[in-house]
N, C-alpha and C positions, 0 to 999 in steps of 0.2 A: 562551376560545373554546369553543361547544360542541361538542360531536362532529357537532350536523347541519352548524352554520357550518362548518367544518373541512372536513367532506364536500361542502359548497354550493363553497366555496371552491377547493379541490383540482378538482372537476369543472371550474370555470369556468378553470381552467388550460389544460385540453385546447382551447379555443376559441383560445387564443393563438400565433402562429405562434414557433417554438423560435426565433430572430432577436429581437422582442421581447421575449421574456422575456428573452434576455441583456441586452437593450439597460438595460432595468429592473433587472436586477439589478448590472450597470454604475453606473447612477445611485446606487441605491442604494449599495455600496457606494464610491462616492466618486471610481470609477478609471477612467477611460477609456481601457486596454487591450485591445486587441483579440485577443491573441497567448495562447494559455495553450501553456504550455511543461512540458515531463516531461524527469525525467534518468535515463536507464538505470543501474541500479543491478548490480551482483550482492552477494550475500548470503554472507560465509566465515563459517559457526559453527563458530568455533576451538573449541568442545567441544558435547555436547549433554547436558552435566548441568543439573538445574535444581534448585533447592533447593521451587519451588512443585509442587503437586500438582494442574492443573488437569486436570481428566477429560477435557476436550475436546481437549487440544493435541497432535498427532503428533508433532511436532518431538522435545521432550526423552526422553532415556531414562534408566530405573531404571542405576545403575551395575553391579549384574550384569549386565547386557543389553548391555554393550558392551564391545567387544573393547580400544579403546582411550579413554578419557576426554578424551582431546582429538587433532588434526585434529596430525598430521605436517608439519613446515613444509616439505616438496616436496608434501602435498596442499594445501596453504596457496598456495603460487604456480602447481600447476597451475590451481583454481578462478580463481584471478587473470587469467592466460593465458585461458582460457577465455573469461571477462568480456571479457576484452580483443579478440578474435578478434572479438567481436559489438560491437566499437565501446564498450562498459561503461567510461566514466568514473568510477565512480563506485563503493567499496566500500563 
């Protein structure tokens, strides 16, 4: 596909009511579910070492830079409680 198709195409998107297109991509993919569903998560990083060096990521730290290399197991089940107070099935 060329970049003008591509851009012919994407515009001709906007003419379609957002209902349609699901209905189409319904078809398409084979499932006539109506429902999308999401599971509340919460996140425990039992450490925040990383052996990767990616330049973008905040999350990990150099191990001089941290007090302890991994998460104390009462900050392990307070995060959990936490989760849990907001209904968090899910770690």
């Amino acid at each position: 596909m060329s970049k003008h198709e591509l851009d012919h195409y994407l515009t001709s998107l906007n003419s379609y009511e957002l209902s349609d297109l699901m209905q189409k991509a319904r078809e398409i993919r084979g499932d006539d579910l109506k429902i999308i569903t999401y599971s509340k998560k919460v996140f425990i990083p039992l450490t925040e070492l990383c052996r990767d060096v990616c330049h973008y990521c905040t999350f990990a730290k150099a191990p001089k830079k941290l007090d302890s290399p991994y998460l104390e197991p009462e900050e392990v089940l307070s995060i959990a409680e936490q989760g849990k107070a907001q209904y968090v099935k899910e770690a």
